[in-house]
mmJSON file of the N, C-alpha and C atoms, coordinates in Angstrom:
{"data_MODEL":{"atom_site":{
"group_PDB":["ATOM","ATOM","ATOM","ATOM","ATOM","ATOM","ATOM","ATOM","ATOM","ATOM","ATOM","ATOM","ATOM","ATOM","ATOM","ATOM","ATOM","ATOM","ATOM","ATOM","ATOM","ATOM","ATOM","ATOM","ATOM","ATOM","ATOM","ATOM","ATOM","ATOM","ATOM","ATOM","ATOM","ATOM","ATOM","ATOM","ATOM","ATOM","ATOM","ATOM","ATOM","ATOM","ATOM","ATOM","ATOM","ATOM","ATOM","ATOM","ATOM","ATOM","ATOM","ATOM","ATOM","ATOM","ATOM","ATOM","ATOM","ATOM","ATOM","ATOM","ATOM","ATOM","ATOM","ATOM","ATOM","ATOM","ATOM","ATOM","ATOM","ATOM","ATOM","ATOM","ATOM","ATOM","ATOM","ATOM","ATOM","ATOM","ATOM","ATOM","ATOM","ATOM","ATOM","ATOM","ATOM","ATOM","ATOM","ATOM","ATOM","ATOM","ATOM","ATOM","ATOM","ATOM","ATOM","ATOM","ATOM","ATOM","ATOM","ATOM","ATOM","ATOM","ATOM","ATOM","ATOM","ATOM","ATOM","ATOM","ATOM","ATOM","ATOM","ATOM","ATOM","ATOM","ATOM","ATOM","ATOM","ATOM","ATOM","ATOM","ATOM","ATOM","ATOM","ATOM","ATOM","ATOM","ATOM","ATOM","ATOM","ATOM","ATOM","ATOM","ATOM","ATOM","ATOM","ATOM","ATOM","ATOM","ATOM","ATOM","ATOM","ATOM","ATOM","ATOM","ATOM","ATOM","ATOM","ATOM","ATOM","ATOM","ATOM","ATOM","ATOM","ATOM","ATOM","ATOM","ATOM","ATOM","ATOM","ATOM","ATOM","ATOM","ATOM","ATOM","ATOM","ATOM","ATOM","ATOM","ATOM","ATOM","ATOM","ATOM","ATOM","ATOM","ATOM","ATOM","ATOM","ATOM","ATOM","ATOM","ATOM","ATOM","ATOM","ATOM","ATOM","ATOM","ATOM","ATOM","ATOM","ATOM","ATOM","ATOM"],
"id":[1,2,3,4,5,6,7,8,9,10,11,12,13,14,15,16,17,18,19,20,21,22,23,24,25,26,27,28,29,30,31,32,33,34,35,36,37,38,39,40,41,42,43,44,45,46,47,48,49,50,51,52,53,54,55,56,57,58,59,60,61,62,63,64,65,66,67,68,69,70,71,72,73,74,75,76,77,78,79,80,81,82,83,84,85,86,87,88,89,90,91,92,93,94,95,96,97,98,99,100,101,102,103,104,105,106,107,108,109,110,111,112,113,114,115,116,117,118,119,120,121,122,123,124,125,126,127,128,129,130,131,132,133,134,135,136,137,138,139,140,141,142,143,144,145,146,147,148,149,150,151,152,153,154,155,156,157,158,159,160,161,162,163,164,165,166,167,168,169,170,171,172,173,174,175,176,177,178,179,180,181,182,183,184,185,186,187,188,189,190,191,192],
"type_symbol":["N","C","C","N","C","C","N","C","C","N","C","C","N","C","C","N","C","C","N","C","C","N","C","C","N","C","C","N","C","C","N","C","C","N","C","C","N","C","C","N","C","C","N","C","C","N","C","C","N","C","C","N","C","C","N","C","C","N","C","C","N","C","C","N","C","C","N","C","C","N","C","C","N","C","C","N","C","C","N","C","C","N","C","C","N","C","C","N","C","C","N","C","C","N","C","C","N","C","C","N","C","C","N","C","C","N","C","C","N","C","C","N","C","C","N","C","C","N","C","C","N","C","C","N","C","C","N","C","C","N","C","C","N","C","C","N","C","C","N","C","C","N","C","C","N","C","C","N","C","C","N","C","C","N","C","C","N","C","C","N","C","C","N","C","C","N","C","C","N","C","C","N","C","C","N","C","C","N","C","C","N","C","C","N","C","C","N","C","C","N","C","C"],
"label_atom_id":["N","CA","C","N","CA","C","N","CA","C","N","CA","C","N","CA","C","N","CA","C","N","CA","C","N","CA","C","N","CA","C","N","CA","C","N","CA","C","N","CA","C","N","CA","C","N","CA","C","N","CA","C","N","CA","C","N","CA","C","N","CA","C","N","CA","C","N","CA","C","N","CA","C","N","CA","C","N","CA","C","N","CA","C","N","CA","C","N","CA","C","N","CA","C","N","CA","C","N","CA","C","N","CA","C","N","CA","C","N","CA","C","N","CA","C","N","CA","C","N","CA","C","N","CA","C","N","CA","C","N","CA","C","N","CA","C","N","CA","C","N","CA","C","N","CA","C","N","CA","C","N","CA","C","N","CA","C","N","CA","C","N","CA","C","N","CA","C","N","CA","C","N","CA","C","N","CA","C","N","CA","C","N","CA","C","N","CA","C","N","CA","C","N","CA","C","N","CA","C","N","CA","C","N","CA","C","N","CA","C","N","CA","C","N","CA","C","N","CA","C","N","CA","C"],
"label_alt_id":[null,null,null,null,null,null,null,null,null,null,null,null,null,null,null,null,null,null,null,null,null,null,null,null,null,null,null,null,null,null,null,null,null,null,null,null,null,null,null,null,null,null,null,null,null,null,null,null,null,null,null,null,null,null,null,null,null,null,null,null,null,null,null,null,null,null,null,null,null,null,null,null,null,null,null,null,null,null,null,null,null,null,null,null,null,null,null,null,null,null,null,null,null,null,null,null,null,null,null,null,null,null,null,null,null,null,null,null,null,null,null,null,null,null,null,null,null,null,null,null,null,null,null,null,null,null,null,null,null,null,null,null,null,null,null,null,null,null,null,null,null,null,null,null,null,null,null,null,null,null,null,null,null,null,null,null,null,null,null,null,null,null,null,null,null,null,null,null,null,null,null,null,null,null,null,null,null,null,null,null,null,null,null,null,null,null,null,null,null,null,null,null],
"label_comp_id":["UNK","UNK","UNK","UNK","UNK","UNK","UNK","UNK","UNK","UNK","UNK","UNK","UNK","UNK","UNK","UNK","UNK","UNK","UNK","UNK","UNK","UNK","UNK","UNK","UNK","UNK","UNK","UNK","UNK","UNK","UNK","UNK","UNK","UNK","UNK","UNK","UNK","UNK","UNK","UNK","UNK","UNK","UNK","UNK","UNK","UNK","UNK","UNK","UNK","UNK","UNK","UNK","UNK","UNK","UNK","UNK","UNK","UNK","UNK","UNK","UNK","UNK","UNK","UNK","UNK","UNK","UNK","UNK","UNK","UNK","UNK","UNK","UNK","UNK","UNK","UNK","UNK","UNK","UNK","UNK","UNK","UNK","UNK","UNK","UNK","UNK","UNK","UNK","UNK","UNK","UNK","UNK","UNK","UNK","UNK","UNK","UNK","UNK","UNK","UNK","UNK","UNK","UNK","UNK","UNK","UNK","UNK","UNK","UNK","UNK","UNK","UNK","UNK","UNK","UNK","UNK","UNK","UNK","UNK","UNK","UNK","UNK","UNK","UNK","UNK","UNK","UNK","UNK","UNK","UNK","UNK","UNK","UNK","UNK","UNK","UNK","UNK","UNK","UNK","UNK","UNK","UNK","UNK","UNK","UNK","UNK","UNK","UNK","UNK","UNK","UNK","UNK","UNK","UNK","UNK","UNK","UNK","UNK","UNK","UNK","UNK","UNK","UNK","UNK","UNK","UNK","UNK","UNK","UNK","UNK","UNK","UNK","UNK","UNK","UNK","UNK","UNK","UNK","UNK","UNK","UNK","UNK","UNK","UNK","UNK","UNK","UNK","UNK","UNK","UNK","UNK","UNK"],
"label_asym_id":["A","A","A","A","A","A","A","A","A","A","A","A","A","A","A","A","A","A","A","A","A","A","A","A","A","A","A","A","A","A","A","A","A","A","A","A","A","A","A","A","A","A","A","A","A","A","A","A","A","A","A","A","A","A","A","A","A","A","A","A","A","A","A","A","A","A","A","A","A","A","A","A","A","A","A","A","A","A","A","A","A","A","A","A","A","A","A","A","A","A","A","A","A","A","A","A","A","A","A","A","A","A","A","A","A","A","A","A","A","A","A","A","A","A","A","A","A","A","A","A","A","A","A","A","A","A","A","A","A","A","A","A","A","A","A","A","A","A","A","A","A","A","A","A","A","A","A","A","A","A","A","A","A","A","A","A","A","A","A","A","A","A","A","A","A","A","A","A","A","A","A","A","A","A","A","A","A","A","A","A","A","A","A","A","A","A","A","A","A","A","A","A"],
"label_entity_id":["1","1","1","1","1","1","1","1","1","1","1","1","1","1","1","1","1","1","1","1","1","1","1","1","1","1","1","1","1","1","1","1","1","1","1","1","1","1","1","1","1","1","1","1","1","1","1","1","1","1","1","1","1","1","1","1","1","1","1","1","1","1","1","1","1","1","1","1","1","1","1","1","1","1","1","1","1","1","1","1","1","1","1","1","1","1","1","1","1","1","1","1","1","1","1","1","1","1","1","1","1","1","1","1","1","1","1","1","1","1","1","1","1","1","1","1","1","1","1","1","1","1","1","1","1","1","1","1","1","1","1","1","1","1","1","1","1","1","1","1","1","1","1","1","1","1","1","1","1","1","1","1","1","1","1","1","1","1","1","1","1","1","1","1","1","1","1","1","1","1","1","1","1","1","1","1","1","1","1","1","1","1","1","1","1","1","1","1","1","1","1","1"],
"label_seq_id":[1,1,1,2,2,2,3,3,3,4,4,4,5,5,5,6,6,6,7,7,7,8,8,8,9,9,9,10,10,10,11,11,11,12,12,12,13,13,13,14,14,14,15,15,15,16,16,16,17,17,17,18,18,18,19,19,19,20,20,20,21,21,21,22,22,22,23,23,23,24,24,24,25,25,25,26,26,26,27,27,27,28,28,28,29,29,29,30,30,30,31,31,31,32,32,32,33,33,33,34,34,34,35,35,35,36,36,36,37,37,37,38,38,38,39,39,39,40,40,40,41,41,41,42,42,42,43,43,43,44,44,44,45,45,45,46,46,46,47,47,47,48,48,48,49,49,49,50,50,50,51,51,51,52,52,52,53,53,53,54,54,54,55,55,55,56,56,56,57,57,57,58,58,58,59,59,59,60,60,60,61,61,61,62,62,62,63,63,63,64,64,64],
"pdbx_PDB_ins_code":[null,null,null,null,null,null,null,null,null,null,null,null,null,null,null,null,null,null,null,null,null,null,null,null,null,null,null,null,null,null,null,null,null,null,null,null,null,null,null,null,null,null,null,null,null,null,null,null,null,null,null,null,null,null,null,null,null,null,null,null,null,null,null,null,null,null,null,null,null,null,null,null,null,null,null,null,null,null,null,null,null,null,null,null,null,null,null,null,null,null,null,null,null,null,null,null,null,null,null,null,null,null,null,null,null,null,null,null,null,null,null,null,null,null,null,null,null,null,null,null,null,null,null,null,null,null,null,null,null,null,null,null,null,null,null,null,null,null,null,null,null,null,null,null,null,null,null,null,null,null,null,null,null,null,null,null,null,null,null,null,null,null,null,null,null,null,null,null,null,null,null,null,null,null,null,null,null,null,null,null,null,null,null,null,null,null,null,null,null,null,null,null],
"Cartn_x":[0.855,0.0,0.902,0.707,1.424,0.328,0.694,0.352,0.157,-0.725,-0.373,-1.02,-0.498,-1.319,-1.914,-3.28,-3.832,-3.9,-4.153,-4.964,-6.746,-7.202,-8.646,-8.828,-10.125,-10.2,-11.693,-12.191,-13.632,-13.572,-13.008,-13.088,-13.133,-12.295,-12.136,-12.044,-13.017,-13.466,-13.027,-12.102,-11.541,-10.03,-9.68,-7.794,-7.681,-6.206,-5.771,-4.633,-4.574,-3.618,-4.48,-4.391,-5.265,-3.831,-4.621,-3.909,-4.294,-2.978,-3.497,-2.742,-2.553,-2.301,-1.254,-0.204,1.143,2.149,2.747,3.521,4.629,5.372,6.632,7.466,8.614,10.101,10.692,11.36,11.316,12.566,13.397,14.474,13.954,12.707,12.009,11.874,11.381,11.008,11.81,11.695,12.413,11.853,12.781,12.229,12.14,10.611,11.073,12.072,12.331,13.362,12.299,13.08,12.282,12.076,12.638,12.731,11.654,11.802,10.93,9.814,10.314,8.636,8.906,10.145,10.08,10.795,10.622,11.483,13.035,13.703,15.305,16.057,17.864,18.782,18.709,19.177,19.993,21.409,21.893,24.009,24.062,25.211,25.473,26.553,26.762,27.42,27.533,28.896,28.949,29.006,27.53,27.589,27.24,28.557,28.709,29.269,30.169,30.248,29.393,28.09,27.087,26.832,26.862,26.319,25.012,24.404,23.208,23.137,21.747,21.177,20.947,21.262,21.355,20.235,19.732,19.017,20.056,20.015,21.124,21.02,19.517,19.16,19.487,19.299,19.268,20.463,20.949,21.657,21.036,20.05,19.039,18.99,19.17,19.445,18.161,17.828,16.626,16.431,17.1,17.035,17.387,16.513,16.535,16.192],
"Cartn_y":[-1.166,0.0,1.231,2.015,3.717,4.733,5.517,6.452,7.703,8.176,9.253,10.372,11.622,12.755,13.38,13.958,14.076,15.713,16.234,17.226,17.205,18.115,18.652,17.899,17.089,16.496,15.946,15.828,15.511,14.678,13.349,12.035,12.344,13.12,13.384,14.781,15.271,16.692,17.179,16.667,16.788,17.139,16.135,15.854,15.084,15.359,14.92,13.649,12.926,11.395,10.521,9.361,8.342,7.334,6.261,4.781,4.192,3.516,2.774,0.922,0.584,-0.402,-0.627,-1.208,-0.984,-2.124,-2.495,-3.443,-3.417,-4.279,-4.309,-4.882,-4.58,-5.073,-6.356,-7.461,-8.664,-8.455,-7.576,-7.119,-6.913,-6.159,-6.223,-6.651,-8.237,-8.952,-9.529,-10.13,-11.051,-12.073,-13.423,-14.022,-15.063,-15.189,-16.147,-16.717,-16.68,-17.951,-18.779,-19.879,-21.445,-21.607,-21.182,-20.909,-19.978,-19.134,-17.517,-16.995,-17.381,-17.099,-15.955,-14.929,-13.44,-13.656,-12.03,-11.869,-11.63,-12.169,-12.328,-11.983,-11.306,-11.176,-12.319,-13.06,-14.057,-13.701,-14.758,-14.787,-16.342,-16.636,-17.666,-18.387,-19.694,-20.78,-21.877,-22.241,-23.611,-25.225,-25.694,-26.516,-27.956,-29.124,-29.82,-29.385,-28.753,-27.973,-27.266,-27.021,-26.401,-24.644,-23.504,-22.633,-22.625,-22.175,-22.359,-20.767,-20.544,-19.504,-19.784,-18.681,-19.402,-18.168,-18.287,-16.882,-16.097,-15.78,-14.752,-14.675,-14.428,-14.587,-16.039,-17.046,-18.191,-19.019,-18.834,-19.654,-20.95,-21.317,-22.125,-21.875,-23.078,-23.267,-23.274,-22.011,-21.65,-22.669,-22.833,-23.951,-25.461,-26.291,-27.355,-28.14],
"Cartn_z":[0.0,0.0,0.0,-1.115,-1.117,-0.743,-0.277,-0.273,-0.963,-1.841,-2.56,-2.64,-2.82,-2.369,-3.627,-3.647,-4.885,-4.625,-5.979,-5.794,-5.534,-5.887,-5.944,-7.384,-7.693,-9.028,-9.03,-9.998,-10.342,-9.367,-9.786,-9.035,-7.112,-7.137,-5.904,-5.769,-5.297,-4.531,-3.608,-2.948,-1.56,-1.841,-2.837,-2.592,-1.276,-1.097,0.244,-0.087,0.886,1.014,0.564,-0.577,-1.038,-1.154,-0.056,0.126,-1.306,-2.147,-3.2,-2.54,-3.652,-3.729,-5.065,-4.751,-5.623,-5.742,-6.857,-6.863,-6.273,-5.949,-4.892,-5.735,-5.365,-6.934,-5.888,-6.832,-6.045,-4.414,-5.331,-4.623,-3.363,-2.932,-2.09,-0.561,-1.326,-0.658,0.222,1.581,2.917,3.072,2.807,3.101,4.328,4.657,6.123,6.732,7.691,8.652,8.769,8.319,8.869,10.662,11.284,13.015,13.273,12.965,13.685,13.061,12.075,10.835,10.875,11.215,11.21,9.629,9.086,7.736,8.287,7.579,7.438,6.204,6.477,5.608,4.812,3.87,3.383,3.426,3.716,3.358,2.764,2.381,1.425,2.171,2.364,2.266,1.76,1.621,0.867,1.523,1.189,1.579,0.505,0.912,-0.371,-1.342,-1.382,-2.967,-3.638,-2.987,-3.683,-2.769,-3.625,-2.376,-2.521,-0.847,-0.661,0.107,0.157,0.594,2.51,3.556,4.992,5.338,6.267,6.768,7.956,7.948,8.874,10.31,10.483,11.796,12.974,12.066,12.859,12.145,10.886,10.217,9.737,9.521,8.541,7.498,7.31,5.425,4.843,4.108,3.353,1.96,1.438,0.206,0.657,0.104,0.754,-0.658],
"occupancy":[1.0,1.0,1.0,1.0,1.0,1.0,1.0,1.0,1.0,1.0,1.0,1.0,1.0,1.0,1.0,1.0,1.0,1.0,1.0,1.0,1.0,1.0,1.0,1.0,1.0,1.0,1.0,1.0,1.0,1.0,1.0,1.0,1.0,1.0,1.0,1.0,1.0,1.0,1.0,1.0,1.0,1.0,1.0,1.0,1.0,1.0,1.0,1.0,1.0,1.0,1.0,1.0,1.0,1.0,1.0,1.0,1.0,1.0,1.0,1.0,1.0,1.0,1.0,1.0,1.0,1.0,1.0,1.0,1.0,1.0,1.0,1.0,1.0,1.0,1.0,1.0,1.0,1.0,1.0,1.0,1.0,1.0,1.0,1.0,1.0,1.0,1.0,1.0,1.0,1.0,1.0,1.0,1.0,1.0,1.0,1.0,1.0,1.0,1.0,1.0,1.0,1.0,1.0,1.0,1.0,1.0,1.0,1.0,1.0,1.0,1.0,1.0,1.0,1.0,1.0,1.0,1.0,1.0,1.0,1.0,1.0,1.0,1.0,1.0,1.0,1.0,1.0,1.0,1.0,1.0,1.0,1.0,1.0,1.0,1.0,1.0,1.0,1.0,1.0,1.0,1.0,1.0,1.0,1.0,1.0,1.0,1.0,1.0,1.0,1.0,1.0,1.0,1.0,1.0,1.0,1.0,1.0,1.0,1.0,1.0,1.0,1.0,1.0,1.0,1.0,1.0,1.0,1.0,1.0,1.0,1.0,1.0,1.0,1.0,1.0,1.0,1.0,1.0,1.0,1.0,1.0,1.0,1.0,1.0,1.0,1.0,1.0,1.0,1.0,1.0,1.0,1.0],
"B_iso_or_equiv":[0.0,0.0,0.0,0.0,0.0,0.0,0.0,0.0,0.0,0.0,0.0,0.0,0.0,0.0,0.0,0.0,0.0,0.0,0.0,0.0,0.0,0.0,0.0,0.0,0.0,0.0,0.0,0.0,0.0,0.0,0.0,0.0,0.0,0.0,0.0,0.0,0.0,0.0,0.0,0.0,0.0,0.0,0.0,0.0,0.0,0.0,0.0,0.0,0.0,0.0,0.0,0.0,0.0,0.0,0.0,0.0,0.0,0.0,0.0,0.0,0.0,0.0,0.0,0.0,0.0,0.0,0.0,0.0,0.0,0.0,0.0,0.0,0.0,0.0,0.0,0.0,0.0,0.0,0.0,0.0,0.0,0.0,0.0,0.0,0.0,0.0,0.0,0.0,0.0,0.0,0.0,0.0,0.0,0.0,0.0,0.0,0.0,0.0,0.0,0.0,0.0,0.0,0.0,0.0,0.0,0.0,0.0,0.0,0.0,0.0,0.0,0.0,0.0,0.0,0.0,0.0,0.0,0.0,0.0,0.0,0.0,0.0,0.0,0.0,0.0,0.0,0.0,0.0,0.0,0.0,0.0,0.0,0.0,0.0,0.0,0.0,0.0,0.0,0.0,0.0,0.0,0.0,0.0,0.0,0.0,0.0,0.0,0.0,0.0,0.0,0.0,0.0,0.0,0.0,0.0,0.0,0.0,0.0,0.0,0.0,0.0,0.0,0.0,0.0,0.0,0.0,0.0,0.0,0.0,0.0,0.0,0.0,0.0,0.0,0.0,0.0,0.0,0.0,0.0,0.0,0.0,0.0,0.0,0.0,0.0,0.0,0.0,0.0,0.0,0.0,0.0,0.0],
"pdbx_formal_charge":[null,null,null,null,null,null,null,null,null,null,null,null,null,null,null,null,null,null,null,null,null,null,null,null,null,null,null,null,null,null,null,null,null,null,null,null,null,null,null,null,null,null,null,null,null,null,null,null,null,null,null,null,null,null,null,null,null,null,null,null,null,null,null,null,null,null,null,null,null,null,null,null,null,null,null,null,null,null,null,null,null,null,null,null,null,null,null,null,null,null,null,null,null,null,null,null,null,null,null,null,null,null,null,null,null,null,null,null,null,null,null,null,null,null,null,null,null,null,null,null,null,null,null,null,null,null,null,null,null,null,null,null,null,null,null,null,null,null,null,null,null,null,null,null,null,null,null,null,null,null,null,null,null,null,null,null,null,null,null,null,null,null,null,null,null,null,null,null,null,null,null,null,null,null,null,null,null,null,null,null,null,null,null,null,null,null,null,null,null,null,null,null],
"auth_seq_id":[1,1,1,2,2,2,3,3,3,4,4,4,5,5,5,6,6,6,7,7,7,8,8,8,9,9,9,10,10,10,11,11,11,12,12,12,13,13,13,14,14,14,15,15,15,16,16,16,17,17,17,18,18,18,19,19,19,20,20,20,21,21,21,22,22,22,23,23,23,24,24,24,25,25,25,26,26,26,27,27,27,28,28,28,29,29,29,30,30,30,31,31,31,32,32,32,33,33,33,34,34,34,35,35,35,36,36,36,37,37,37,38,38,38,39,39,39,40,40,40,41,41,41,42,42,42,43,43,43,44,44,44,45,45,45,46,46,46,47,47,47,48,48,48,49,49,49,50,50,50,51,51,51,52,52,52,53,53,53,54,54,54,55,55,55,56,56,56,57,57,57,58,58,58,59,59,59,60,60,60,61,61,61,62,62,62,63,63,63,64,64,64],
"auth_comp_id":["UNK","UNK","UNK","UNK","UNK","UNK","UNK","UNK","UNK","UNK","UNK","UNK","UNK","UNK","UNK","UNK","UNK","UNK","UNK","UNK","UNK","UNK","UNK","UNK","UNK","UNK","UNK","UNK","UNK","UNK","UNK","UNK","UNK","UNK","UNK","UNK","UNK","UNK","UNK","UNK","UNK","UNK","UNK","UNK","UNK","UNK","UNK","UNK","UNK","UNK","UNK","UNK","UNK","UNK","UNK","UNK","UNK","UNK","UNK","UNK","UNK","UNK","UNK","UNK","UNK","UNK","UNK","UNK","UNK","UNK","UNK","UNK","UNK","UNK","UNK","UNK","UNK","UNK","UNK","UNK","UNK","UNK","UNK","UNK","UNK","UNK","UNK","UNK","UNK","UNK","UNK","UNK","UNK","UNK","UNK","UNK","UNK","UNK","UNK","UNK","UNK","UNK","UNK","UNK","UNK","UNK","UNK","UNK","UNK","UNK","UNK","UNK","UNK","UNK","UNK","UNK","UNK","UNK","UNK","UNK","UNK","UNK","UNK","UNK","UNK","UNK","UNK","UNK","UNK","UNK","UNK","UNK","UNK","UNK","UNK","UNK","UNK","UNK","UNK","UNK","UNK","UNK","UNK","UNK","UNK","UNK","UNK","UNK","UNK","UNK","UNK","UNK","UNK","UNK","UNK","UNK","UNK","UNK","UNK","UNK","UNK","UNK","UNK","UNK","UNK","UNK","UNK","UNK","UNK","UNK","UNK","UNK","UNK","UNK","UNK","UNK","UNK","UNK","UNK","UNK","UNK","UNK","UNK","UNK","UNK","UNK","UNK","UNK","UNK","UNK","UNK","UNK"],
"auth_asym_id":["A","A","A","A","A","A","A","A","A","A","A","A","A","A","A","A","A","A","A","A","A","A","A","A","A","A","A","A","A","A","A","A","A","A","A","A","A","A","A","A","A","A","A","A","A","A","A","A","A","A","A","A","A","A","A","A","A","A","A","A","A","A","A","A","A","A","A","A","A","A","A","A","A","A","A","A","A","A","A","A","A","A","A","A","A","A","A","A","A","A","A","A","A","A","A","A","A","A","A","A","A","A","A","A","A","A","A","A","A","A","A","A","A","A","A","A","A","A","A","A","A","A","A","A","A","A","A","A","A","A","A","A","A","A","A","A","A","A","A","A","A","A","A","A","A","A","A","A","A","A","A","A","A","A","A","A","A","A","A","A","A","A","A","A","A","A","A","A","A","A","A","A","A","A","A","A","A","A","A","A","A","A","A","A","A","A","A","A","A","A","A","A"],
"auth_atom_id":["N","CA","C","N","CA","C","N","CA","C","N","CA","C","N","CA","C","N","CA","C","N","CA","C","N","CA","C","N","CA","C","N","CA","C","N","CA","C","N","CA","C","N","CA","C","N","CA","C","N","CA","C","N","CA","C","N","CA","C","N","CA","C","N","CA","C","N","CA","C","N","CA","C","N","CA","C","N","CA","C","N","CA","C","N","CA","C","N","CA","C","N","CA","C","N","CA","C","N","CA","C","N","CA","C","N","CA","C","N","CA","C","N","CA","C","N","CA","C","N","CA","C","N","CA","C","N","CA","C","N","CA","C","N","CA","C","N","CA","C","N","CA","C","N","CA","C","N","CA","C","N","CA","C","N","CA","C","N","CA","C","N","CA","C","N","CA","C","N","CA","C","N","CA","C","N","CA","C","N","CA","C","N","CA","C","N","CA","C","N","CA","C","N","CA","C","N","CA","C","N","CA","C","N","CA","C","N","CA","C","N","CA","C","N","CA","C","N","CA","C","N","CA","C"],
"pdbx_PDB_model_num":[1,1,1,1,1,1,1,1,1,1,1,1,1,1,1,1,1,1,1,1,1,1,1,1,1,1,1,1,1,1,1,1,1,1,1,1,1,1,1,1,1,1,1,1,1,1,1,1,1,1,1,1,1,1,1,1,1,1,1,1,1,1,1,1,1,1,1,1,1,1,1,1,1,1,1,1,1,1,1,1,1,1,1,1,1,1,1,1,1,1,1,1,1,1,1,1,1,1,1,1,1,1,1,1,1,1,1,1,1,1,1,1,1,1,1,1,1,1,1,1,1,1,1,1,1,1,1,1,1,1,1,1,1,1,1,1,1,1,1,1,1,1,1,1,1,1,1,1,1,1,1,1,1,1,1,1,1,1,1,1,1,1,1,1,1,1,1,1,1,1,1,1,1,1,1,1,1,1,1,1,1,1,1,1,1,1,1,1,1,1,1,1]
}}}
């Protein structure tokens, strides 16, 4: 949700602050810790020879 400030306009007679609704860029997004269910950094380690994505907070391996 953005916020955006209008003028005076047919549609709206008033103006003022009008809450919309808006896309979010993926970059964005946090994603869960498997532990806390709170949103978390990602950092990277290698595990197996493979790198994997860790959450930061708890160090749980987000890709599985």
């Amino acid at each position: 949700v953005i916020k955006k400030h209008a003028k005076p306009s047919q549609e709206n007679p008033q103006g003022g602050i009008i809450n919309r609704e808006a896309p979010i860029h993926v970059s964005n997004v946090m994603p869960l810790d498997p532990k806390s269910g709170e949103p978390t950094r990602v950092g990277y380690k290698v595990v197996d020879g493979k790198k994997v994505r860790v959450a930061t907070k708890s160090g749980e391996q987000l890709d599985k």
